[in-house]
N, C-alpha and C positions, 0 to 999 in steps of 0.2 A: 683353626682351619676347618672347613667344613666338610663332612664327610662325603665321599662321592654316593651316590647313590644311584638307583638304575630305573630305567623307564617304569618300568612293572612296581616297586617300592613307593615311585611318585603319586603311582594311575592312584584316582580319588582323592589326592590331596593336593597336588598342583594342578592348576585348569589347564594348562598347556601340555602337559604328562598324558592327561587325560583324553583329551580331544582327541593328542595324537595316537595314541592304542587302539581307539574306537575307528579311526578311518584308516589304519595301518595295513589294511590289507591292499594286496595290488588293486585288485577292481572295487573297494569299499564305496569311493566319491560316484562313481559313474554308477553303480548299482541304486545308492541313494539317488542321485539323481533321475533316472528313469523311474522309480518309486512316487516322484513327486507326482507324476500325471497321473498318478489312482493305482487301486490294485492290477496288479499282473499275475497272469500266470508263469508257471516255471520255464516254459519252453516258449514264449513269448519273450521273458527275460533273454533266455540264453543265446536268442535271434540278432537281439538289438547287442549282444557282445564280441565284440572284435578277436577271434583265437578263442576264445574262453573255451574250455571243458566243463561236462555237465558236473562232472565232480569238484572243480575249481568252484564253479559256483555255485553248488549245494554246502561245500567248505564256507565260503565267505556270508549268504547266505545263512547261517546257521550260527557265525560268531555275531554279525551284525544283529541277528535275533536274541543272542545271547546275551548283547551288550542289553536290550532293550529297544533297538533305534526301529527295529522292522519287525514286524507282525505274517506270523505264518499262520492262515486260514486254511482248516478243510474244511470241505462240503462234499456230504455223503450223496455220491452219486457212482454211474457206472461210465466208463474208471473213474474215477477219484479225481476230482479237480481240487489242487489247491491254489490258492493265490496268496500273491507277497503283500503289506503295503507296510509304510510309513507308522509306526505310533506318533504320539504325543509328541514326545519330546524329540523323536525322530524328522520331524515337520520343519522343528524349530532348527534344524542344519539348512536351510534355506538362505535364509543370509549368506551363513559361509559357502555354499554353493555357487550363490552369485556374486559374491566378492572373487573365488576363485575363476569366475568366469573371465571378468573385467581385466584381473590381473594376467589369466590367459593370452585372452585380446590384444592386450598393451603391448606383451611379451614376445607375441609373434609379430605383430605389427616393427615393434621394434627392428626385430629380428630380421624380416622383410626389408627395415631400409636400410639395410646395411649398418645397422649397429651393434653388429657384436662386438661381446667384447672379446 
């Protein structure tokens, strides 16, 4: 029998464990997602988010950085502007972005002609 094991024990060794750690936070997809059109600034971000708190999203922000997926820039100036964007391998969540679009799409669409279940 195989032993249970827990999301966090998976992360880096299953790609599914993985994936999902990295966007597990509430606003993680939607943050990525606005990242895609270039760098932002912080309060630029916090504009285009629905309820969000400046601390909710200096929180998420800060783990997605952590992960690696998003790049925190400052630039010495008066005040202090920083901007978010995208790394490397943060870019390559783009597929999954727009596959969760389409699925969106489908889901409402559905949902709209009366097929719930």
């Amino acid at each position: 029998m195989e032993r249970q094991t827990t999301l966090e024990e998976r992360f880096g060794q299953c790609p599914y464990a993985t994936a999902q750690s990295l966007i597990s936070g509430k606003w993680a997809v939607l943050i990525l997602f606005y990242l895609e059109e270039g760098p932002i600034r912080f309060n630029e971000l916090l504009r285009k988010m629905p309820k969000m708190t400046h601390a909710t999203l200096s929180v998420q922000l800060k783990s997605l950085e952590g992960y690696g997926l998003v790049k925190r820039e400052q630039f010495e100036a008066i005040p202090p502007r920083v901007e978010y964007s995208l790394t490397e391998i943060g870019k390559k969540f783009h597929p999954v972005i727009a596959a969760m679009e389409t699925f969106g799409n489908e889901y409402i669409a559905q949902m709209d002609g009366g097929g719930k279940q």
